[in-house]
DOMAR-851271 format. One line per 5 residues: their letters; for each residue x, y, z of C-alpha. Coordinates in Angstrom, 2 decimals, padded with zeros to 5 digits. Layout:
residues N
A = X/Y/Z; ...
***
This chain:
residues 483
XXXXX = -150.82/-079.75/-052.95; -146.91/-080.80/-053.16; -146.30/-077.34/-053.81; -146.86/-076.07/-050.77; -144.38/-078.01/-048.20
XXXXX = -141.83/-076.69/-050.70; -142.88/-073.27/-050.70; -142.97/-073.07/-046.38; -139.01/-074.08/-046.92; -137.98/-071.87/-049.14
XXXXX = -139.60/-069.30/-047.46; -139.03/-070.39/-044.08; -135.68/-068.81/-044.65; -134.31/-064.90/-043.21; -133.81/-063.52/-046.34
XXXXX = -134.49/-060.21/-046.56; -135.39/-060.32/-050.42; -139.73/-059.99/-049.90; -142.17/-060.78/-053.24; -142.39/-058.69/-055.69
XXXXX = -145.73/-058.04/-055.42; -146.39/-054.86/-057.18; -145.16/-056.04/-060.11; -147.81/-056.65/-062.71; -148.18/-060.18/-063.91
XXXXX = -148.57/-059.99/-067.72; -146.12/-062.24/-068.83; -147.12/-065.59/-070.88; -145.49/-068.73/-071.84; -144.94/-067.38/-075.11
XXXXX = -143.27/-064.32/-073.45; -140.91/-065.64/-071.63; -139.31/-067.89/-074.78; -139.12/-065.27/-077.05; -137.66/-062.71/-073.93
XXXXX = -134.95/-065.66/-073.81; -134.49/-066.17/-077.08; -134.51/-062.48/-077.71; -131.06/-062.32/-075.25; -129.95/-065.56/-076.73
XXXXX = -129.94/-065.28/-080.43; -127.79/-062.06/-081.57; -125.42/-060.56/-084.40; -123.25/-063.51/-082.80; -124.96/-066.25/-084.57
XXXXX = -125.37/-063.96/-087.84; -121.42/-062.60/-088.43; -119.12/-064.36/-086.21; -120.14/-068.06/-085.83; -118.47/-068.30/-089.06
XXXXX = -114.92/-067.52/-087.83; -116.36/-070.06/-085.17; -116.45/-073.10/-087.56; -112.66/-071.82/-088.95; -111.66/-071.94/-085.27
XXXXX = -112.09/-075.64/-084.45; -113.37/-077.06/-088.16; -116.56/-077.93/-089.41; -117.15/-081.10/-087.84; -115.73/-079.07/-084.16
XXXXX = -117.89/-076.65/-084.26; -120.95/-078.84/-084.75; -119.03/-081.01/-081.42; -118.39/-077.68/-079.47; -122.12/-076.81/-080.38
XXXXX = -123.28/-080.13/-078.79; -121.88/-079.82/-075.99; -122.59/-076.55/-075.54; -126.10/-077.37/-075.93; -125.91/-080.11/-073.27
XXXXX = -124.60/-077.79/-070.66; -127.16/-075.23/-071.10; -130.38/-077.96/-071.08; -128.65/-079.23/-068.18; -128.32/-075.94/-066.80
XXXXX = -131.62/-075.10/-068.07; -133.40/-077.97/-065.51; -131.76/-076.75/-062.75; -133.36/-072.69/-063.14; -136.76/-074.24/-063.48
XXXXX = -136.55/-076.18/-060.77; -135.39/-073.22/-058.61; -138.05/-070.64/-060.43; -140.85/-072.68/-059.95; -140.59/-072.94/-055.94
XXXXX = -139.13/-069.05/-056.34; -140.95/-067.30/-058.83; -139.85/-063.72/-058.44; -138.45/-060.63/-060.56; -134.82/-061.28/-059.93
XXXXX = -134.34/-064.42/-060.62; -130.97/-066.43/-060.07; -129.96/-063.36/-057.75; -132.69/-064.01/-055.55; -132.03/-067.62/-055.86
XXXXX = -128.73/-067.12/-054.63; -129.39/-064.78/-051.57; -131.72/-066.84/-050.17; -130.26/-070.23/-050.47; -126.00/-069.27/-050.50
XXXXX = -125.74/-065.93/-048.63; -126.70/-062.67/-049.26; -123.15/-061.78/-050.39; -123.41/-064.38/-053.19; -126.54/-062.66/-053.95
XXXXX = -125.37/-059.16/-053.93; -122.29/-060.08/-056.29; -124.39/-062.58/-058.85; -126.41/-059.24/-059.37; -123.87/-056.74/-059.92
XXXXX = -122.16/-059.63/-062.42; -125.31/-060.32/-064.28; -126.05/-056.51/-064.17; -122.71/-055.22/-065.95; -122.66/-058.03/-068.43
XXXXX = -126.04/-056.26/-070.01; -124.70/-052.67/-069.30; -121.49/-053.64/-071.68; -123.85/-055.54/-074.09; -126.30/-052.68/-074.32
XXXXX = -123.28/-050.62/-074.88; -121.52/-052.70/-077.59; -125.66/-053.45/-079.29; -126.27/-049.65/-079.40; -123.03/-049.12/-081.43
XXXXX = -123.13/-052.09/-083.87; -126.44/-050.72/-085.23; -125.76/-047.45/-085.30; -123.16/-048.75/-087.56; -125.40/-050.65/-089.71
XXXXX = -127.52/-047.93/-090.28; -124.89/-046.22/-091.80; -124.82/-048.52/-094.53; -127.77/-046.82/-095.69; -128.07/-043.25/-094.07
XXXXX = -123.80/-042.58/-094.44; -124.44/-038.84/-093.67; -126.04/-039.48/-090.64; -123.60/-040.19/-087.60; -123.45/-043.01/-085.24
XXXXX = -124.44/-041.50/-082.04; -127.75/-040.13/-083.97; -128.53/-043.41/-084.35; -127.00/-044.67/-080.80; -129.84/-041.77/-079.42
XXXXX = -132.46/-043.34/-081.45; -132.33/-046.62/-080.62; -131.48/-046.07/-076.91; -135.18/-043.89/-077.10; -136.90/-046.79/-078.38
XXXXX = -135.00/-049.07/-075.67; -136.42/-046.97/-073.09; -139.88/-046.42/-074.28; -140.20/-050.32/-074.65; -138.78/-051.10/-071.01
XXXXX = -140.98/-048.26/-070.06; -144.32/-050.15/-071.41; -146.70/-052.26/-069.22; -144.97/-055.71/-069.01; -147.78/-057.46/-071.44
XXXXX = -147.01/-054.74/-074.18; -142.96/-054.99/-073.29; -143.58/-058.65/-073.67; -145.73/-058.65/-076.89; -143.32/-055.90/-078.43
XXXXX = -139.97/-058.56/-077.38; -141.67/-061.12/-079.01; -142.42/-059.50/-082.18; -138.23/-058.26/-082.26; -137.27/-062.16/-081.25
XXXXX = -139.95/-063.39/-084.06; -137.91/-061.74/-087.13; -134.68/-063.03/-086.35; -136.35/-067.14/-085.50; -137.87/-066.62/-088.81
XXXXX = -135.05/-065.46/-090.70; -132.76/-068.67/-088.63; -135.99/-070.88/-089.73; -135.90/-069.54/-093.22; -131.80/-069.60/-093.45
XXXXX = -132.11/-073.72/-092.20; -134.50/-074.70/-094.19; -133.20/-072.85/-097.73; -129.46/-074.34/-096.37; -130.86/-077.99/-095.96
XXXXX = -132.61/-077.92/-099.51; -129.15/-076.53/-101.09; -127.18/-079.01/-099.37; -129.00/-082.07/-101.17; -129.06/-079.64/-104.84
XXXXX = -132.30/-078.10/-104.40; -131.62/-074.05/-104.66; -131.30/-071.11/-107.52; -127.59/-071.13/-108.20; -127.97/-074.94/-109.62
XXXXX = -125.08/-075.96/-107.53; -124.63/-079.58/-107.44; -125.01/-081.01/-103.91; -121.82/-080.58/-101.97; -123.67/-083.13/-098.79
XXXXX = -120.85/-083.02/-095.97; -118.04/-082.52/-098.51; -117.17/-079.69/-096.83; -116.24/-080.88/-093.41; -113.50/-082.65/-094.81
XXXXX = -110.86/-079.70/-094.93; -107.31/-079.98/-096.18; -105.91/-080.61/-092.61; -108.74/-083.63/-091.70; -112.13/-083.36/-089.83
XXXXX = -110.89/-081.28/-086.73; -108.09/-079.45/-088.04; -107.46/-077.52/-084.95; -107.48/-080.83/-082.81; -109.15/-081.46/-079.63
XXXXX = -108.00/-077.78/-078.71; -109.63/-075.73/-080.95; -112.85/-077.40/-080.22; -112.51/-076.65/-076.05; -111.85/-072.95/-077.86
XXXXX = -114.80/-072.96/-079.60; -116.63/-074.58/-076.39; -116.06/-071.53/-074.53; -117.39/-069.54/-077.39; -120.35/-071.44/-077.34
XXXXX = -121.31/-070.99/-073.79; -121.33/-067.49/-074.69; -123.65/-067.93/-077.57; -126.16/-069.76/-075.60; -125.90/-067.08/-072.16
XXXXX = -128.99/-065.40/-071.91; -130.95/-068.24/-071.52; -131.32/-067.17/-067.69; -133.52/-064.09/-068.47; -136.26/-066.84/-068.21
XXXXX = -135.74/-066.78/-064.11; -135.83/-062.96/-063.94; -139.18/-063.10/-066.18; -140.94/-065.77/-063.59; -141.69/-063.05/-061.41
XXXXX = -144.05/-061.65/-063.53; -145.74/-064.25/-065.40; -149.46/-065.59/-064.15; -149.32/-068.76/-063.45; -144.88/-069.64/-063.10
XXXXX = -145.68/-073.21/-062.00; -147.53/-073.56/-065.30; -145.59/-071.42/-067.26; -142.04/-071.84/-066.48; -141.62/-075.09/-067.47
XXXXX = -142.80/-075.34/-070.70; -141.10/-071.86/-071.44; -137.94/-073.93/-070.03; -139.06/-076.96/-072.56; -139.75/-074.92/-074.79
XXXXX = -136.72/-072.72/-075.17; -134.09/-075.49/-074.95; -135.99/-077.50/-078.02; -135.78/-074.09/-080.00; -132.35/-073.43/-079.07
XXXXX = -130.98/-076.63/-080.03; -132.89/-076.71/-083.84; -131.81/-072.80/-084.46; -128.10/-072.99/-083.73; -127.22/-076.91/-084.50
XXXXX = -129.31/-076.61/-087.40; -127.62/-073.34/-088.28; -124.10/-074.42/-087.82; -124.38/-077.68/-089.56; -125.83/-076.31/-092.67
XXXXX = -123.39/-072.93/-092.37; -120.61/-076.02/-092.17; -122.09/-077.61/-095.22; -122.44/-075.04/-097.80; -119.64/-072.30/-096.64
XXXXX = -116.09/-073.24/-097.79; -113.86/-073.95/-094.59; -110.91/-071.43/-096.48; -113.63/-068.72/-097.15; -115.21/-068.42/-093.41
XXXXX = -111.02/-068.00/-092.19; -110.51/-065.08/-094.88; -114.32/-063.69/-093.40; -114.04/-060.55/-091.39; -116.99/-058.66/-089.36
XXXXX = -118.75/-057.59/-091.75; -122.49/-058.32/-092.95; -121.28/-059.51/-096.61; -119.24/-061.68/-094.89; -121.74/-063.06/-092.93
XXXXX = -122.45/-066.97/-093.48; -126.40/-066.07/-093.79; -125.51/-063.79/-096.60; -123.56/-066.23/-098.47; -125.98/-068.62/-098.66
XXXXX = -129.60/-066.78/-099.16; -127.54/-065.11/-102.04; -126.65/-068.59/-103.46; -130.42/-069.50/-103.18; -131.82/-066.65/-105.11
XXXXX = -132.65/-063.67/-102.46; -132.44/-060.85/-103.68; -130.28/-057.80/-101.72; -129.54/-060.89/-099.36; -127.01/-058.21/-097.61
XXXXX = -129.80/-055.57/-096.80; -132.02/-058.59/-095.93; -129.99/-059.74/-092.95; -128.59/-056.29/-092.05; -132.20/-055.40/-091.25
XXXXX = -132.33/-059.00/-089.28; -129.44/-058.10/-087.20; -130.56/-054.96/-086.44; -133.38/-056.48/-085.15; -131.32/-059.07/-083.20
XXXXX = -129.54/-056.37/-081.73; -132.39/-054.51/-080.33; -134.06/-057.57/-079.24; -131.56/-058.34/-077.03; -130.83/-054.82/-075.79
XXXXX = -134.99/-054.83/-074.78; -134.20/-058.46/-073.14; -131.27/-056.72/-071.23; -132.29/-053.59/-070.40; -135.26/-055.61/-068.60
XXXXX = -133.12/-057.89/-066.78; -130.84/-055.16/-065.58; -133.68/-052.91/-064.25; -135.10/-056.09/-062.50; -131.80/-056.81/-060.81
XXXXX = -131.64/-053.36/-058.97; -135.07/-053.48/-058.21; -134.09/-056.98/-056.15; -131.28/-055.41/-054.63; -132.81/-052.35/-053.18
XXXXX = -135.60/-054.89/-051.76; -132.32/-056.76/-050.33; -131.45/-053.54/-049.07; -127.91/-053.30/-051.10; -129.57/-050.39/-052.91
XXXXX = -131.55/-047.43/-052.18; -135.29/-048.23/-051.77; -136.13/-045.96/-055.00; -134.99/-048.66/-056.79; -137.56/-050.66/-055.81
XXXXX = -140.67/-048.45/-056.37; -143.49/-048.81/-059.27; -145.30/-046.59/-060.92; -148.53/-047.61/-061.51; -148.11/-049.55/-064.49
XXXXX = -145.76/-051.69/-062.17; -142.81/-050.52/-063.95; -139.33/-049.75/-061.63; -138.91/-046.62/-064.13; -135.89/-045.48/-061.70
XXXXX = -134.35/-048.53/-062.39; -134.48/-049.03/-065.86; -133.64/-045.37/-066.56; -130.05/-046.27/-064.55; -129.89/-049.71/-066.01
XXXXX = -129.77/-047.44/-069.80; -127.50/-044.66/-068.36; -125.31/-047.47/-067.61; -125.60/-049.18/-070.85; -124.74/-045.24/-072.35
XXXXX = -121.49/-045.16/-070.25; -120.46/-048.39/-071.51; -120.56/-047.08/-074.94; -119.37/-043.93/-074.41; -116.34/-045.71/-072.84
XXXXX = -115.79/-047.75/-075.76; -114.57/-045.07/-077.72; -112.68/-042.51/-074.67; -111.57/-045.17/-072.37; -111.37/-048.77/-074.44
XXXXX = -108.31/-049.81/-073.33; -109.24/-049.27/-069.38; -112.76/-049.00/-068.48; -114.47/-050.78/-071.50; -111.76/-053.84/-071.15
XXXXX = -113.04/-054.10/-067.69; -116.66/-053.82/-068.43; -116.00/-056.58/-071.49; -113.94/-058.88/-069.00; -116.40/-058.56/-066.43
XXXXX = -119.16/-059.48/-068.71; -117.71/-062.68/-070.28; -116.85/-064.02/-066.59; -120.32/-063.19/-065.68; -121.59/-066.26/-067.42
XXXXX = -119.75/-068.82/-066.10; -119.96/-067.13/-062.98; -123.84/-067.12/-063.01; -124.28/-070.81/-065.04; -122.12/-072.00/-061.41
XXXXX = -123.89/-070.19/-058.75; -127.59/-071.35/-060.46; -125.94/-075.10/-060.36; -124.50/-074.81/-056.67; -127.98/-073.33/-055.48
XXXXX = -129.98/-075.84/-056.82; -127.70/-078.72/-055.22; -128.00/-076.76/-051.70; -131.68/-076.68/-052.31; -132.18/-080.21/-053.02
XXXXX = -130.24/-081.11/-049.66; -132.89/-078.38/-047.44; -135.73/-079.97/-048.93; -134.68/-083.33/-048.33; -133.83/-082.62/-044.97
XXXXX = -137.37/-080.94/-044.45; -138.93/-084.09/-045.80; -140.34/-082.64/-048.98; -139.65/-084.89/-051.85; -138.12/-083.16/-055.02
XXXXX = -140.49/-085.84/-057.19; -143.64/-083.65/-055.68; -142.67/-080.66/-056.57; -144.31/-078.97/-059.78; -141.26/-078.98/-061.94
XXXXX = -138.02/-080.62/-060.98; -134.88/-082.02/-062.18; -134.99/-085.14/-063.46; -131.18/-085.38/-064.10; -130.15/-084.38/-060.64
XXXXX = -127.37/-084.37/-059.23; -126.20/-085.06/-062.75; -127.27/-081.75/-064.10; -125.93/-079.43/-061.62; -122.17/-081.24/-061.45
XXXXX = -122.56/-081.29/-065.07; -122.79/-077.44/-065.49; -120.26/-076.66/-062.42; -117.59/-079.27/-063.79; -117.99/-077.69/-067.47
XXXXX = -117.95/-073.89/-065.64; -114.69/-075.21/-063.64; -113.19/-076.45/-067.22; -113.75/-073.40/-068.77; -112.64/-071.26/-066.32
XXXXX = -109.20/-073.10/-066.30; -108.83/-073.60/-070.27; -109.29/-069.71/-070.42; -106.18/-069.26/-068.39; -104.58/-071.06/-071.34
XXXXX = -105.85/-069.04/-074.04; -103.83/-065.15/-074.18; -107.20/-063.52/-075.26; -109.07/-064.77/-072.56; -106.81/-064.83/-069.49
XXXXX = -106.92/-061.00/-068.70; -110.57/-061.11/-069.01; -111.12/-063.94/-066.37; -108.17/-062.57/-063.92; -110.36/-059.26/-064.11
XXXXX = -113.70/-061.16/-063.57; -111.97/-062.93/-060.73; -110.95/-059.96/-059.47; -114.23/-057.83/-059.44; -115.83/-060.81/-057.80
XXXXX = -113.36/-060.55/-054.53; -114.05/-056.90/-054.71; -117.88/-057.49/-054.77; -117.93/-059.63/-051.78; -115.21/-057.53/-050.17
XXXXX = -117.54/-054.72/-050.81; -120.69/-056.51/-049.03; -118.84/-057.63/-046.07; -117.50/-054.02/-045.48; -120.85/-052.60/-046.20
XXXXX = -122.95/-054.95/-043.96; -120.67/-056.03/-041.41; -118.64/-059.47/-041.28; -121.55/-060.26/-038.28; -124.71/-059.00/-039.28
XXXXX = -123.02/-061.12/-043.18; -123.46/-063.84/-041.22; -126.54/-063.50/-039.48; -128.09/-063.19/-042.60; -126.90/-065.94/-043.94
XXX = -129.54/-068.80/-044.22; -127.81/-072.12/-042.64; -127.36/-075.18/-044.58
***
C-alpha cells in the first residue's frame, strides 16, 4: 500500500517520542467530531459573539467569520495530513518533535497544555456561577468541586465511555445551535410567535454604514474569531486512540469543518439579522443578554433564559472534558519524550494515564484559584499564555506539514499516495502561517492584546531556553531530526 513508504519516513526519524501503544483504541469517527466540537463550541458563541457583531458590524462579523473559517479548513487539511501518517495520543506535539526539533515539541506542549489549564479554570467558575442563578445559597466553589468531580470521573472512564459521554455533552449544545438557526432563519423571513414582520438583512445596515468600524474592526474581530474556532486540534491528540485513523481521521476532519462552518456562519448571520446592532453594544455578560436568548424568546420559548443557561452549562463542561483529555494526553507524550517523569506515561489497565489527568485538573484548580488571589499576576499570565497558544500551535502544525512534504518528496514518496493529504498545499500551510504572522502583528496594535502576546512571546523563549538548559545545547541537537 502507499501508506507504507510514508510511514518508514516518518518513522525513520530519532525521535524519541515511541507509539502509544497501551492506549486503548475506542475512539470512532463520531468521537472525534463531537470531542472537537465539544472544545470548539463554548459560552463564547452563546454570550459574547454578540459584542462580536458590535465590534466590527453586522456585515464584519459575518467577513471576520469567513475568513476565520477559511484559515481553520485550511489549517484543518494540513493536521489530517500529518495525523494520518502520525496517528498518536499527542498529536501536533508529537508532530512537531519529530519533524522540527524536540525543543519545538517540548514548548508546543507546555503552550497547548496551559491554554486548557486556564480554560478549565475560567469553565469551572462560569458555571459555578450559573448555578447560582438557581441554587443562590449555595456558593461557587461547591459547585467549582462538583463539576471538577464529574470532570475527573469522565477523564477517568475507558476512552469509548469518555468518548460516548463527550458526545452526548457536545450533542446538547449542536442541537440547541441547530434549533437557534433554524427558529432565526424562519423569523428572519416573518415566520415566528412574536408576529414580527420580516426585518430580512435590514439590520446590517447600521446608522454608521455596513462596516461601521471599517476594515479595522473586522481584523479585530478576525483575531476573535481564530479564538472561537481553536480547539479544532483536539482531533490530532484523539487519532491516537481511534481504530482505524487512516479511515477515521479524515472524515472526522471533513466532517468537523462542514459542521463548523453551518453552526457559527449560520449563527452569526441570523444573530446579525434579528438582534438590533445598538442592543448587542448596550449587551453585557450575562445570559439575558445573550443573542440566543433574545431570539428563542421572540419565537415563543418559554423560560428561554433557563433554557440556554442549562445549554451553556453544558458547553462549558463539554469543553472542560475535551480539555482535561487533551492536557492529560500532552504529559503523557512528554514523559515518553522524556521531558517528564515516566509516571506520566503509565496506564492503568483501562489504558487511562490517571497520573496525568489528575495533574492536568490540579492544574486547571490552580488556575482558578488564581483567578480570584493572584488575577492581576499569575492568572494574567496563564490568560496571555493561553490566547498566544493558538496562534502559536495553528503555525507550528502549518510549518510541520510544509517540512514534511519536502522529506517525503525527497524520499520519493508522493504526497498524492498517501491516505489523506492536502489538496491545497503549499497553499494551505502559507495560508494559515501568513494569517498567524498577521495576527500576531495586528495584536501589537490593539492595547488589550499586546501584553498578552509580549507574555506569550516571552514564555515561549523561556520554554526553549528551558529545554536547551535541561538537555544540553549538543545532545538538542543530536536529537534533532535533519531536514
Amino acid at each position: 500500500m502507499a501508506h507504507a513508504p510514508a510511514r518508514a519516513s516518518t518513522s525513520a526519524s530519532t525521535s524519541t517520542v515511541p507509539e502509544a501503544a497501551d492506549l486503548h483504541r475506542g475512539l470512532k469517527t463520531r468521537h472525534l467530531v463531537m470531542i472537537a466540537l465539544g472544545g470548539v463550541i463554548g459560552s463564547g458563541l452563546f454570550i459574547s459573539s454578540g459584542y462580536t457583531i458590535y465590534q466590527a458590524g453586522p456585515l464584519g462579523a459575518v467577513i471576520a467569520y469567513v475568513i476565520g473559517a477559511l484559515v481553520a479548513w485550511q489549517l484543518m487539511t494540513c493536521l489530517g495530513e500529518l495525523a494520518v501518517q502520525m496517528p498518536e495520543s499527542g498529536g501536533f506535539h508529537v508532530y512537531a518533535h519529530r519533524i522540527l526539533g524536540p525543543g519545538t515539541g517540548f514548548t508546543t506542549a507546555w503552550l497547548y497544555w496551559l491554554c486548557w489549564v486556564a480554560a478549565i479554570g475560567s469553565e469551572l467558575t462560569a458555571s459555578g456561577l450559573l448555578m447560582q442563578r438557581w441554587f443562590p445559597g449555595v456558593p461557587v466553589w461547591v459547585w467549582c468541586a462538583v463539576f471538577a468531580a464529574l470532570l475527573l470521573a469522565v477523564n477517568l472512564a475507558p476512552v469509548r465511555l469518555y468518548g460516548d459521554t463527550e458526545s452526548l455533552l457536545a450533542g446538547v449544545k449542536v442541537t440547541a445551535v441547530v434549533v437557534f438557526i433554524v427558529v432565526g432563519a424562519l423569523a428572519i423571513v416573518g415566520i415566528s410567535a412574536s408576529g414580527a414582520p420580516a426585518p430580512l438583512l435590514s439590520n446590517f445596515v447600521t446608522p454608521d454604514g455596513l462596516l461601521p468600524a471599517g476594515i479595522g474592526g473586522v481584523l479585530v474581530a478576525v483575531l476573535a474569531v481564530f479564538y472561537a474556532f481553536s480547539g479544532t486540534e483536539l482531533i490530532a491528540i484523539a487519532a491516537g486512540e481511534t481504530d482505524d485513523p487512516a479511515r477515521v481521521v479524515p472524515k472526522a476532519v471533513r466532517t468537523t469543518m462542514v459542521r463548523l462552518v453551518v453552526f457559527f456562519i449560520g449563527a452569526i448571520v441570523v444573530m446579525a439579522a434579528l438582534v438590533p446592532y445598538a442592543q448587542l453594544g448596550s449587551a453585557d455578560e450575562s445570559v439575558e443578554s445573550s443573542p440566543f436568548v433574545t431570539v428563542f424568546a421572540a419565537s415563543g420559548i418559554p423560560y428561554a433564559a433557563d433554557v440556554i443557561a442549562v445549554v451553556i452549562i453544558t458547553a462549558l463542561m463539554s469543553a472542560g472534558v475535551s480539555g482535561l483529555y487533551a492536557c492529560s494526553r500532552l504529559l503523557r507524550s512528554l514523559a515518553l519524550a522524556g521531558d517528564l517523569p515516566k509516571a506520566f506515561a503509565r496506564t492503568d489497565r483501562r489504558g487511562i494515564p490517571a497520573l496525568a489527568v489528575v495533574v492536568s485538573l490540579a492544574g486547571g484548580l490552580v488556575s482558578l484559584v488564581s483567578s480570584y488571589v493572584a488575577a492581576g499576576t499569575v492568572y494574567v499570565v496563564l490568560v496571555s499564555v493561553a490566547g498566544f497558544a493558538v496562534v502559536a500551535v495553528w503555525a507550528v502544525i502549518a510549518l510541520a506539514q510544509l517540512v514534511q512534504r519536502r522529506r517525503l518528496r525527497a524520499a520519493g514518496v508522493d504526497p498524492a499516495s498517501l491516505p489523506y493529504h492536502s489538496r491545497w498545499y503549499p497553499f494551505a500551510p502559507l495560508f494559515v502561517l501568513v494569517a498567524c504572522a498577521v495576527s500576531v502583528v495586528a495584536s501589537l496594535f490593539d492595547g488589550a492584546q499586546r501584553t498578552a502576546t509580549i507574555i506569550g512571546v516571552v514564555f515561549t523563549a523561556a520554554c526553549y531556553l528551558v529545554h536547551r538548559l535541561r538537555r544540553g545545547a549538543s545532545s538538542s541537537s543530536a536529537e534533532k531530526v535533519p531536514a
